[in-house]
N, C-alpha and C positions, 0 to 999 in steps of 0.2 A: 168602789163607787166614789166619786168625786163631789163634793158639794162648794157652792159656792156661795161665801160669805159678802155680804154689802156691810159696808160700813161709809160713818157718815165724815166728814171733813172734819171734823170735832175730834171723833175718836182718832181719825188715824194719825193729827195734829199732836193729839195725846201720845201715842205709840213712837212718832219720832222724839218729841220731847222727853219721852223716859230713857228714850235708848241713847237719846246725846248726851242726858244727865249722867250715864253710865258709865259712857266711852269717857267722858271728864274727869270723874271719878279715879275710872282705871288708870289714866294717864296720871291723874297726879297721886295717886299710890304707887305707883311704879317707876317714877321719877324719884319721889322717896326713898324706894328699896335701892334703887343704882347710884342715887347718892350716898347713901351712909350704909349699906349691908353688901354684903357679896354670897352667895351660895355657895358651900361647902360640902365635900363629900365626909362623913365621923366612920371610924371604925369603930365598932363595939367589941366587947370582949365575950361572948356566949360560955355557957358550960363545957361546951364543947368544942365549938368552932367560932370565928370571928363573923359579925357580919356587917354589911355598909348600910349607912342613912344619910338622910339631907339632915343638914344645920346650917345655920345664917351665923355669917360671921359679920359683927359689927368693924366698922372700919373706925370709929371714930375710938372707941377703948381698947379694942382687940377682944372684948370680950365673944363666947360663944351662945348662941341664943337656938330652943328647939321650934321647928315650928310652928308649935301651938304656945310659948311664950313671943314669938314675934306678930302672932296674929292678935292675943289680947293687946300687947302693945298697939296695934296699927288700929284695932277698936276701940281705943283707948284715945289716939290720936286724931283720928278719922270718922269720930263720932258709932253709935250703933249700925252698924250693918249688920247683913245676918252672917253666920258664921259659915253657910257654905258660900255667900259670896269673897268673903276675905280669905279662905279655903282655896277657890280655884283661883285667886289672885296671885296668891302664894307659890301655887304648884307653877302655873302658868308662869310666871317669869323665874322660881328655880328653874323650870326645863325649858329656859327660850323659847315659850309659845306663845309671846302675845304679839299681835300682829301690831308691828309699831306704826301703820299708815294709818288703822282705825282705833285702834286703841280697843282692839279685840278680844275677849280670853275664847278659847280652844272650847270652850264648853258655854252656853247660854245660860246662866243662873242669873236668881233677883236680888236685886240689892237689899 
């Protein structure tokens, strides 16, 4: 069954204005990440067998960062967001998803 919503010029003025403050957002976190980090693949060592994860490698010390310490850093720097928006931030530009024309992530979360 299909229902259909009205909304008034007000609201939907609102709706693009949250969604550009977004797209801004994303753009300059992610400009951030490509200027000073790069995405790396870690080997781990297991009990038994080896396994792989993502880590950020800073460019500027060489230092290795996980990434739930590069996310409080970027909430750190980038003010309070919620943590699954700085979450699919993260993922999205480790795996080259963010769409660079809109300044997109691959999954719709709030900031």
């Amino acid at each position: 069954m299909k229902r259909k919503i009205k909304i008034t010029e007000n609201q939907l003025a609102l709706i693009v204005e949250s969604e550009t403050v977004q797209n801004k957002m994303v753009e300059t976190i992610i400009g951030y990440l490509n200027n000073y980090y790069e995405p790396i693949v870690g080997v781990f060592a297991g009990e038994q067998e080896y396994t792989t994860g993502g880590l950020i490698h800073n460019n500027i010390d060489g230092t290795t960062l996980s990434p739930k310490a590069l996310k409080d850093h970027l909430k750190y720097k980038f003010g309070n967001l919620s943590d699954e928006f700085m979450e699919q931030v993260i993922s999205d530009w480790f795996n080259g998803k963010v769409d660079n024309n809109n300044n997109l992530l691959s999954k719709p979360v709030s900031m």
